[in-house]
C-alpha positions in Angstrom: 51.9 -227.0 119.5 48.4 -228.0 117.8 46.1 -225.8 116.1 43.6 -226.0 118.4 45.8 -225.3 121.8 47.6 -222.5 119.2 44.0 -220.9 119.0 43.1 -220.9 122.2 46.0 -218.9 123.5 45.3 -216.5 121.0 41.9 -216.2 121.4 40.9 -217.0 117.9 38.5 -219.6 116.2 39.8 -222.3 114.4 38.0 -221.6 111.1 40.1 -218.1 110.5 42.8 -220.6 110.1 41.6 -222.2 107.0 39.5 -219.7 105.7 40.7 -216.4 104.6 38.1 -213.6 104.2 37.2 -212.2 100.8 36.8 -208.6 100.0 34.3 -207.4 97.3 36.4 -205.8 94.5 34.5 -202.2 95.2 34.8 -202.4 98.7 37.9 -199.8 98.2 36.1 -197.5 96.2 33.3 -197.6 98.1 34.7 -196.9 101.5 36.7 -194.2 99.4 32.9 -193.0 98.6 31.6 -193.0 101.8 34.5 -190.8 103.2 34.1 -188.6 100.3 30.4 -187.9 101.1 30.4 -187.6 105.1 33.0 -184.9 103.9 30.4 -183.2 101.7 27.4 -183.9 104.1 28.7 -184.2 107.6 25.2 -183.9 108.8 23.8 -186.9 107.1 24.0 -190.4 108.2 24.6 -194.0 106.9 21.1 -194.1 105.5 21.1 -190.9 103.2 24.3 -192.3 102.3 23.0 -196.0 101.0 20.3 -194.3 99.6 22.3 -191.6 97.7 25.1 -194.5 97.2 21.2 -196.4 95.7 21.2 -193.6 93.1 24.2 -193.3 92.0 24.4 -197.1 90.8 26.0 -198.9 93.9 24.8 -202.1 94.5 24.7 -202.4 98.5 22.6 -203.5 100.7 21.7 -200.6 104.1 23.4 -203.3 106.5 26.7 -203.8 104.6 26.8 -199.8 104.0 26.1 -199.3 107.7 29.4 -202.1 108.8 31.8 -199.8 106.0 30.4 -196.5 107.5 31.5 -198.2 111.6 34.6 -199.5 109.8 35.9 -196.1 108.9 34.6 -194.4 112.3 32.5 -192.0 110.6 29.7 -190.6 112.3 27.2 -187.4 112.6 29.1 -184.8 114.5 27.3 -183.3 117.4 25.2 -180.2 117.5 27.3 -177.2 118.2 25.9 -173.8 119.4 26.5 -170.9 116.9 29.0 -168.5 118.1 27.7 -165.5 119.9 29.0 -161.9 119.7 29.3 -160.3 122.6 30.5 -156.9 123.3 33.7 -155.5 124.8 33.1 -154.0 128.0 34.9 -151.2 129.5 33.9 -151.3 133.1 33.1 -154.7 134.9 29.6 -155.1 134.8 29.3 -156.3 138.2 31.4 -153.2 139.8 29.2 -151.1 138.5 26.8 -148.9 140.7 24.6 -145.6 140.4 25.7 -143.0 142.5 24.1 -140.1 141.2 21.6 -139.3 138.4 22.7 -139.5 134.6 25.9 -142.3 135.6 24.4 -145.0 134.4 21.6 -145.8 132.0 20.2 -149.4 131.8 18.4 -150.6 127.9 16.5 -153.6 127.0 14.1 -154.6 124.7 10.5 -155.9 125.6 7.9 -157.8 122.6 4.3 -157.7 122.5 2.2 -157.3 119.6 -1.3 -155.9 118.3 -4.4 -157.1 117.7 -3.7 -158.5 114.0 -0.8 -160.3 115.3 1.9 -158.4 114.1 4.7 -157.2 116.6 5.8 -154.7 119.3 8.9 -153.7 119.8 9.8 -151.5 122.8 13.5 -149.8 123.6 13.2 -149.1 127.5 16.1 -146.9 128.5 16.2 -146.5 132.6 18.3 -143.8 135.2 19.7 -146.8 137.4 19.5 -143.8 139.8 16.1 -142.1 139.9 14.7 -145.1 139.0 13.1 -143.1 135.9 12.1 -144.2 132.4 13.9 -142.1 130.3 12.5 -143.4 127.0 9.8 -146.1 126.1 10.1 -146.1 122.0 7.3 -148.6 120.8 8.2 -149.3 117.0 7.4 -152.5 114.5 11.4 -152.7 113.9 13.7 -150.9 116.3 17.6 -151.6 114.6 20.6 -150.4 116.1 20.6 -147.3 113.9 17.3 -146.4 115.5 18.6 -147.3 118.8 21.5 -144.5 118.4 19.3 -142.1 117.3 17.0 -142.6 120.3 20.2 -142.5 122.6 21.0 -138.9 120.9 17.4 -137.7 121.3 18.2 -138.1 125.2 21.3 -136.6 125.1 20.1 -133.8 123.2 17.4 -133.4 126.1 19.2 -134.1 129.0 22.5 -131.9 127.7 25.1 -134.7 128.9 25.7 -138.5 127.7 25.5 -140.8 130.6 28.9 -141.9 131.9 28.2 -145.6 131.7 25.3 -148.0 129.6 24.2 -151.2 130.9 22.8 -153.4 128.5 23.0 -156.8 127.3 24.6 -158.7 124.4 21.9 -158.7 122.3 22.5 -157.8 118.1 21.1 -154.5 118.7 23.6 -153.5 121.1 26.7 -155.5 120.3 26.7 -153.4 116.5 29.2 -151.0 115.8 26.8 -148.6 115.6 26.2 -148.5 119.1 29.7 -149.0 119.6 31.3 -146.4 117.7 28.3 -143.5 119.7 29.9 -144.7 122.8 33.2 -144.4 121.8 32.4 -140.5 120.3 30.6 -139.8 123.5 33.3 -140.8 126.2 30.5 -143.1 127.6 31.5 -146.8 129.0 30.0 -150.1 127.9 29.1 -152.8 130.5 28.0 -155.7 129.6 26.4 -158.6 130.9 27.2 -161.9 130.8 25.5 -163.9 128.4 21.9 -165.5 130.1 22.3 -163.3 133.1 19.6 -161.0 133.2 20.0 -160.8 137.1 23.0 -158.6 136.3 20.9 -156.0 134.7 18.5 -155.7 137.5 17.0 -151.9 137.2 15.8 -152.4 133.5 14.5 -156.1 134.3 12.6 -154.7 137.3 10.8 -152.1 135.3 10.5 -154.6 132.5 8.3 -156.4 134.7 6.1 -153.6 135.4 5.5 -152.6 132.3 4.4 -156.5 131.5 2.2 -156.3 134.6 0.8 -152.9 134.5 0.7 -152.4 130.8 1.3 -155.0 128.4 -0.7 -157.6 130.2 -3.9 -155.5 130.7 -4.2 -153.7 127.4 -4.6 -154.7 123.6 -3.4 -152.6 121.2 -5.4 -152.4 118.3 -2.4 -150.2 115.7 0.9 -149.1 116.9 -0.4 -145.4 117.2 -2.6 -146.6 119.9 0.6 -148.4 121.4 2.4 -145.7 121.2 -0.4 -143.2 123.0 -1.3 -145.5 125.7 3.0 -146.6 126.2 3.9 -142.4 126.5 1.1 -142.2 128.9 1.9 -145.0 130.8 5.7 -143.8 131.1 4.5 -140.3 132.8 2.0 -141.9 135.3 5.2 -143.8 136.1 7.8 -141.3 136.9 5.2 -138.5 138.3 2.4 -140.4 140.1 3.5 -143.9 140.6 5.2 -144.6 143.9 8.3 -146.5 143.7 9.2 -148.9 146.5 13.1 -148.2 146.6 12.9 -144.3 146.7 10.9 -144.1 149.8 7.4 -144.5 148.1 8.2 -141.2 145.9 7.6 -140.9 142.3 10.9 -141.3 140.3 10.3 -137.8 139.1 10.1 -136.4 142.3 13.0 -138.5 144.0 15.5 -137.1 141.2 13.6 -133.3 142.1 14.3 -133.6 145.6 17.9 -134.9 144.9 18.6 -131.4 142.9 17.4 -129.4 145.2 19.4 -130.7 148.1 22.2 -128.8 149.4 23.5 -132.3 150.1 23.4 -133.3 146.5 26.8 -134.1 145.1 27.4 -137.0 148.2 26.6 -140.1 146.5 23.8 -142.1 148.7 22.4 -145.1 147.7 19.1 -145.3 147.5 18.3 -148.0 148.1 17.1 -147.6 152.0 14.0 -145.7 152.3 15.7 -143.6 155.4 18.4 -142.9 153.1 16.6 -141.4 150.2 15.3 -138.2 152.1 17.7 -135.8 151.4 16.6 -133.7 154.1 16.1 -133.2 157.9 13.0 -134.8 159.4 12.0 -131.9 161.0 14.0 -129.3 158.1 11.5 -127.0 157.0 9.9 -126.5 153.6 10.8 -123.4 151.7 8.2 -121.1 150.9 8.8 -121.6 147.1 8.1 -124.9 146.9 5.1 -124.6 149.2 3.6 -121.9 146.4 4.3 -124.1 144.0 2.9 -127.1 145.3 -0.7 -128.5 143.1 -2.3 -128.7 146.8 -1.6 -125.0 147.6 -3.5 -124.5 144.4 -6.0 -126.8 145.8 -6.3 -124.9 149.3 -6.5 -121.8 147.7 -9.5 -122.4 145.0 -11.6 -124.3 148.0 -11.3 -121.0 150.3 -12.6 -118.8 147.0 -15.5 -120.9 146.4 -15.9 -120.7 150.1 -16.2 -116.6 150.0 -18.8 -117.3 147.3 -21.3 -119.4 149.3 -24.4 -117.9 150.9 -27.3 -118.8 153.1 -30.0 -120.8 152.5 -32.3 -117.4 153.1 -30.0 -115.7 150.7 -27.9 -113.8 153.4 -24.4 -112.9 153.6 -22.4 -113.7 156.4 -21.8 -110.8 158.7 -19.0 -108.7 158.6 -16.1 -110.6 160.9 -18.0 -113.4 160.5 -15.8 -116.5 159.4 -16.7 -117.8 156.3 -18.6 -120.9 155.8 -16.6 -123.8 154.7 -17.0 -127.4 153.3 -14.2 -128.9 155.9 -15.4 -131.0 159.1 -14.6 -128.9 162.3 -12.4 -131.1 164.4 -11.3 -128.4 167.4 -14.9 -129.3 169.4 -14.4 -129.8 173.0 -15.8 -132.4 175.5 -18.8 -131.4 177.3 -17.8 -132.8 180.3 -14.5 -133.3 182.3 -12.8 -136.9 182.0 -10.7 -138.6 184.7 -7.4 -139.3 183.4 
C-alpha cells in the first residue's frame, strides 16, 4: 500500500510522515510549572500565568502558554456557593401551627437606618397566636447574645418559655447561643428552609407592616428617637390597631378575650373571623367588664358635666326635671299617621 492511500485510511496528512515534531527543551518544565501554579492559584487564568511565568524569566509567548495550559486541561474552576449553616430543627417547620397563645413565637430581623446613614437593627419577636408583638428591640448591633438576653427578658415577663420558636437560618439564630437557651428551656426549634420566607409567614406579615406603617413614613434622626417612636408604634399595634385575621380586634384584646373565655383551652384557629369570638352572639357582657370598659368612663363623665350645665337666664332645672344633655334626641314621633 502507498503512502498516500496509507494516509488516507488513517486520516492523516502526508507531511506527519516525514516530519517529526520538535519539542522545546523546557516545554517539560514548563508544563511542570504551569500545573504547579494553577495548584497555587486555582482562580487565576492562563494570562496571570504568562505574565507571572514573564517575571520569573520564562521566555513564552501568551499564545504558546495558552496551547500548554489546554494541553494539560487546566482551567478556572467554577464559582461555588459558600456553605451555609443551618440549624437543627426539632419539629417540622411546616407541621407547625399555633393553637393557643405562648406555643409558638416567630423572630426576624428588619434594617433601616438614621438620618447620618448609619444602621437600624430591629429583633421583632411575634405570638403566632394573638397575633401580638411581643418585642420590637431597635439596636445599632443586635448579636446572638443580645438576642438571648431579649428572649429571657420575655420569659421573665410572660413567666413561661414558648413551646416552639420559628425563625430562620440566619447567623444570629443558628449560634449556639441561641441553641443551647432552647435546649435549657425545653423549647423546640423550627426552622425554615433556606430562601423561604413564605414559611415564616406571621413574622413576614408584621414585618411588612412595620415597613409600611413605620419605617417607610418616618426618619429617625438617633437611635433614641428610633427607639421612642418603634415602642410607641408596638402599643398602638396590639391595643388600637385592628387586625384583619382576629375579627378586626386589637391583638391585645383578641388574646384578653381568649383568657377570659370559659371556652379557652379548645384550640380554635383564628384564622376565620366567625371563629375568633369566643362567645355567644347574643351571650351577655358581665358587669365587670362593662365597669371597666374606657367608654363607661366616657358615659359617666358626659352625664356629670351634664348635671353641671344651666340656663341661658342662669336657672336650674326644676326638680324632676331631666337634665339637659349634649346627645341628639332620636325617640321623636311622626306628626302624622303613614300608610304602611
Amino acid at each position: 500500500m502507498s503512502e498516500r492511500r496509507a494516509c488516507e485510511v488513517v486520516g492523516q496528512h502526508r507531511s506527519t510522515q516525514r516530519r517529526e515534531p520538535q519539542h522545546a527543551p523546557d516545554a517539560g518544565a514548563l508544563r511542570g510549572r504551569l500545573r504547579e501554579m494553577s495548584r497555587e492559584r486555582p482562580r487565576w487564568g492562563y494570562r496571570r500565568a504568562h505574565a507571572r511565568l514573564v517575571e520569573e524569566g520564562w521566555a513564552l509567548n501568551r499564545k504558546r502558554c495558552q496551547r500548554l495550559w489546554r494541553e494539560e486541561g487546566l482551567r478556572v474552576p467554577q464559582r461555588r456557593r459558600k456553605r451555609q449553616r443551618l440549624g437543627e430543627s426539632t419539629v417540622p417547620a411546616d407541621r407547625l401551627a399555633a393553637e393557643r397563645p405562648g406555643q409558638v413565637w416567630a423572630l426576624d430581623f428588619q434594617f433601616d437606618q438614621t438620618a447620618d446613614g448609619r444602621l437600624l437593627k430591629l429583633l421583632n419577636v411575634v405570638d403566632e397566636f394573638t397575633r401580638e408583638a411581643l418585642e420590637m428591640r431597635c439596636e445599632r448591633r443586635i448579636d446572638a447574645d443580645a438576642t438571648v438576653a431579649t428572649l429571657e427578658g420575655l420569659v421573665a415577663v410572660w413567666g413561661r418559655a414558648p413551646q416552639h420558636i420559628r425563625c430562620d437560618n440566619g447567623p444570629e439564630l443558628t449560634a449556639n447561643a441561641l441553641r443551647d437557651w432552647c435546649r435549657f428551656s425545653a423549647a423546640g426549634c423550627a426552622y425554615i428552609e433556606p430562601g423561604s420566607p413564605w414559611q415564616n409567614p406571621y413574622v413576614e406579615s408584621f414585618n411588612g407592616r412595620v415597613r409600611d406603617e413605620l419605617l417607610s413614613v418616618e426618619q429617625f434622626s438617633c437611635l433614641a428617637e428610633a427607639q421612642v417612636l418603634v415602642a410607641d408604634w408596638r402599643q398602638d399595634y396590639n391595643e388600637r390597631r385592628p387586625h384583619s385575621s382576629l375579627g378586626m380586634k386589637a391583638p391585645a384584646r383578641f388574646a384578653q378575650e381568649w383568657h377570659d373565655s370559659p371556652q379557652t383551652g379548645r384550640p380554635i384557629t383564628p384564622g376565620d373571623p366567625a371563629q375568633t369570638r369566643r362567645t355567644p352572639h347574643n351571650a351577655p357582657i358581665p358587669a365587670a367588664e362593662i365597669e371597666n370598659r374606657p367608654d363607661r368612663a366616657t358615659e359617666i363623665d358626659r352625664a356629670a358635666s351634664a348635671a353641671t350645665l344651666r340656663s341661658p337666664s342662669g336657672l336650674a332645672p326644676r326638680d324632676g326635671a331631666p337634665l339637659p344633655t349634649m346627645q341628639a334626641q332620636h325617640n321623636h314621633r311622626l306628626s302624622q299617621q303613614v300608610d304602611p
